[in-house]
Residue frames relative to the residue before (quaternion, step in Angstrom):
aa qw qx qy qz dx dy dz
X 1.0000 0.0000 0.0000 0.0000 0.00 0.00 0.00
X 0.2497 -0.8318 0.4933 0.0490 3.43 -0.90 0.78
X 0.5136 -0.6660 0.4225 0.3378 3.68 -0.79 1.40
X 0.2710 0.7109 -0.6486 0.0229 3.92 0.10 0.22
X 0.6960 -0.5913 0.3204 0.2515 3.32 -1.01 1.60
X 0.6169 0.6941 -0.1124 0.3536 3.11 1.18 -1.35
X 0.1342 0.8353 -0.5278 -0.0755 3.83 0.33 0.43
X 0.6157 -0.5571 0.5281 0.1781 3.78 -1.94 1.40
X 0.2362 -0.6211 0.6307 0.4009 2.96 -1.03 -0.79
X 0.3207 0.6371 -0.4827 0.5082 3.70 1.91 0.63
X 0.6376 0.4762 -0.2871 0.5331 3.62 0.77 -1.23
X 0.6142 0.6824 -0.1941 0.3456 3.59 0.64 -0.63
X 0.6231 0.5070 -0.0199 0.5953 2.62 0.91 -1.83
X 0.6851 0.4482 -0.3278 0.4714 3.59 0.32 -1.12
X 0.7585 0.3564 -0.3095 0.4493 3.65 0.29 -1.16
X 0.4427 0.6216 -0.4891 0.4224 3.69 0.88 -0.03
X 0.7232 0.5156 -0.2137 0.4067 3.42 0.75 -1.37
X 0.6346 0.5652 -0.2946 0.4371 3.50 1.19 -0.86
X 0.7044 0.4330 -0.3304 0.4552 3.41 1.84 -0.38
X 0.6475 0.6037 -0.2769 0.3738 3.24 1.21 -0.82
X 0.7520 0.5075 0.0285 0.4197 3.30 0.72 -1.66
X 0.7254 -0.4456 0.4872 0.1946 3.50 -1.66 -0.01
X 0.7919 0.4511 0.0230 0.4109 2.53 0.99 -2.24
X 0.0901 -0.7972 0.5495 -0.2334 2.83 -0.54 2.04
X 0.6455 -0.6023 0.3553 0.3073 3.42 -1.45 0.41
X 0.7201 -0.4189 0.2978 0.4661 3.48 -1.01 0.66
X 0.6664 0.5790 -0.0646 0.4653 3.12 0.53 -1.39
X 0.8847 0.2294 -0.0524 0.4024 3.64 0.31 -0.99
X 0.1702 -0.7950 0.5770 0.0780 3.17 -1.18 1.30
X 0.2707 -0.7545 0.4901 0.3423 3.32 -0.89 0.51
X 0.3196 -0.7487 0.5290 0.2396 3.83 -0.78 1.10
X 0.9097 0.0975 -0.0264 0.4028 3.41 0.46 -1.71
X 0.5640 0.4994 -0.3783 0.5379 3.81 1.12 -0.52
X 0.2875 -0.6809 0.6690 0.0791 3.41 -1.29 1.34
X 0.5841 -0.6167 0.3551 0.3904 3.50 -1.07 0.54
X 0.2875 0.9029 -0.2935 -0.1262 3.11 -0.85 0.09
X 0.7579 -0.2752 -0.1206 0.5790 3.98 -1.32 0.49
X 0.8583 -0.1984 0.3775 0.2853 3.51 -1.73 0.19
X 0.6653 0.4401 -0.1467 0.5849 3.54 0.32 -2.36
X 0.7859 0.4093 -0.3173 0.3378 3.78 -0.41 -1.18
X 0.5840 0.4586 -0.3531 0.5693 3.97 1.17 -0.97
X 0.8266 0.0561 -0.3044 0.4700 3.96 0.19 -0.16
X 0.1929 0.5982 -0.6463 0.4326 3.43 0.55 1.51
X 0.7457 0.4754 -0.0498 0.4642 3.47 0.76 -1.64
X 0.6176 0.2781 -0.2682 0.6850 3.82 1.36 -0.55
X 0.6470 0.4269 -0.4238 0.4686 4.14 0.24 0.32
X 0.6184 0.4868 -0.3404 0.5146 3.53 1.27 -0.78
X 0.6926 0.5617 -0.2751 0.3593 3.81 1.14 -0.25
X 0.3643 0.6332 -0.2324 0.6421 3.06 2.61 -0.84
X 0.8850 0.3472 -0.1641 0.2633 3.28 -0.41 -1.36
X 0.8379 0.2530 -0.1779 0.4497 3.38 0.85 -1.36
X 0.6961 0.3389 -0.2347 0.5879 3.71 1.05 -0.74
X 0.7731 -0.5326 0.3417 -0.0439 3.29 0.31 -0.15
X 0.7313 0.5622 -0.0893 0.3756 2.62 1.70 -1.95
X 0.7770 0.1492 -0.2798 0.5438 3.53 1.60 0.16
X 0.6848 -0.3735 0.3614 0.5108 3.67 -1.39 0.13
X 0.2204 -0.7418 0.6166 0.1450 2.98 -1.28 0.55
X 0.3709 0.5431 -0.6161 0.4335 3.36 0.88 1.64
X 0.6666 0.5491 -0.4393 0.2472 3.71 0.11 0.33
X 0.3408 -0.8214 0.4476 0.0933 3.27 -0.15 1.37
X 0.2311 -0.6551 0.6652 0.2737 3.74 -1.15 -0.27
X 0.2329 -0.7744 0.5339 0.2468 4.02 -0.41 0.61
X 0.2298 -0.7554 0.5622 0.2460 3.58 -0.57 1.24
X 0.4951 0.5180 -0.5797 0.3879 3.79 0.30 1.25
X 0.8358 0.1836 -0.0467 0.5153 3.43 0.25 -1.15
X 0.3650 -0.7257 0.4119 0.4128 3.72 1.33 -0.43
X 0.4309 0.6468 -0.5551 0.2964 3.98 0.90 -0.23
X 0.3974 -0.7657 0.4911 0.1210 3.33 -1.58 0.11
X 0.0845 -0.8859 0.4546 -0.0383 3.19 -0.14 1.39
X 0.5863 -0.4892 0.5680 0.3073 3.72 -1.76 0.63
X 0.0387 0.8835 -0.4428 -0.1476 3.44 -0.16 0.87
X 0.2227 0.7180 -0.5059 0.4231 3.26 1.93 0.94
X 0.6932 0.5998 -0.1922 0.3503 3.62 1.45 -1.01
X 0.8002 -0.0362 0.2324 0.5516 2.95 0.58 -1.76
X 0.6859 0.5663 -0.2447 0.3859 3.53 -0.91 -0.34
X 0.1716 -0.7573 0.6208 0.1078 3.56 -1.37 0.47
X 0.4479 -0.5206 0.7215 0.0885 3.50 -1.78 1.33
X 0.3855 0.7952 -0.4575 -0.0986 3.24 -1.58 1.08
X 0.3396 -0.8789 0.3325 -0.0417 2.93 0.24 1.73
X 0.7749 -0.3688 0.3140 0.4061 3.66 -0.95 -0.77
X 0.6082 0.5088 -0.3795 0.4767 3.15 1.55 -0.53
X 0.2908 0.8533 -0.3861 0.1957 3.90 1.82 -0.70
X 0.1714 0.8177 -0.5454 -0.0676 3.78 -0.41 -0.14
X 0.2190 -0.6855 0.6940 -0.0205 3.63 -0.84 1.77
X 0.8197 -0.2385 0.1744 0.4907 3.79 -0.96 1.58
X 0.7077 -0.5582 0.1979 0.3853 3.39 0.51 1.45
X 0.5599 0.3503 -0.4667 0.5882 3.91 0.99 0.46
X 0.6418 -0.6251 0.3793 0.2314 3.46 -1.95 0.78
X 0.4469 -0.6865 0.4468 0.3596 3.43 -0.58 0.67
X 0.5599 -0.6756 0.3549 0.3227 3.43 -1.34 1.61
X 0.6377 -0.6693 0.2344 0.3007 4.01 -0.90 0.05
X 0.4275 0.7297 -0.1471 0.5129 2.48 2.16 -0.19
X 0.7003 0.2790 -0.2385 0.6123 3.61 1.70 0.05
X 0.2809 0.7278 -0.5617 0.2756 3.94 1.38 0.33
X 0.6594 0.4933 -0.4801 0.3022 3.56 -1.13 0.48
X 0.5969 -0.6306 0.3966 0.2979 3.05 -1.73 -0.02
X 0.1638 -0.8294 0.5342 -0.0021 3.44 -0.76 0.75
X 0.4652 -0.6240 0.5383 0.3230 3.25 -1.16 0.63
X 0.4749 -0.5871 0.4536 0.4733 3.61 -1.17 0.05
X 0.6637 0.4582 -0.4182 0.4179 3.53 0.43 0.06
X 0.5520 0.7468 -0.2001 0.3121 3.29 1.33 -0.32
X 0.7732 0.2863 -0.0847 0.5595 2.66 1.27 -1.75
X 0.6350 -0.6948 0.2914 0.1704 2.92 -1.79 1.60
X 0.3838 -0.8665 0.1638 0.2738 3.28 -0.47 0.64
X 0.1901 0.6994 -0.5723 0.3836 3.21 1.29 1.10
X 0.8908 0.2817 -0.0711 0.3493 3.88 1.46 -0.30
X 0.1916 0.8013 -0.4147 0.3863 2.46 1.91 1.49
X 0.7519 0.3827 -0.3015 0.4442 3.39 0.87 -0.39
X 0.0356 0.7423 -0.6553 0.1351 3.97 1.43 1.17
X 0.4121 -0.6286 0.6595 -0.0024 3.41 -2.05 0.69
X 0.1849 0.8324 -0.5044 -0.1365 3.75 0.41 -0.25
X 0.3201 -0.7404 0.5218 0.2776 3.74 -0.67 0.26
């Protein structure tokens, strides 16, 4: 594997798995980090986005299906700035969603 500066959301994706999952590289055993839920592995890949830096901070986690999209790509963010038929969208629907994901009482989001 090569260090290209540049980070996927394959690379991403991969190290996601290395948190979630069993499935590990030939090569690699896992001694002390136990696998674990979804939410906590992209705690730990959002804390790399946000505070260090060390990744884009376009990769989302959908809070339907949990997969992890490029949200330079696809998908929608919806937050407080969100507008549903000119009134704010309730908080109970903030996050990121794939477009197939999100339900479609909230296809017609507004963002400012």
């Amino acid at each position: 594997m090569s260090c290209d500066p540049k980070t996927d959301l394959e690379s991403v994706e991969e190290f996601f798995e290395y948190l979630t999952t069993d499935k590990l590289p030939e090569h690699w055993a896992r001694r002390w980090l136990r696998k674990l839920p979804p939410r906590q592995a992209f705690e730990i890949i959002y804390y790399l986005q946000e505070e260090l830096g060390l990744l884009p901070d376009t990769f989302e986690m959908c809070r339907a299906c949990r997969a992890l999209f490029d949200s330079d790509r696809e998908g929608t963010c919806i937050d407080s700035t969100s507008r549903l038929r000119g009134k704010p969208v309730p908080m109970k629907y903030w996050g990121n969603w794939h477009d197939e994901c999100l339900p479609e009482r909230l296809r017609e989001i507004e963002d400012d």
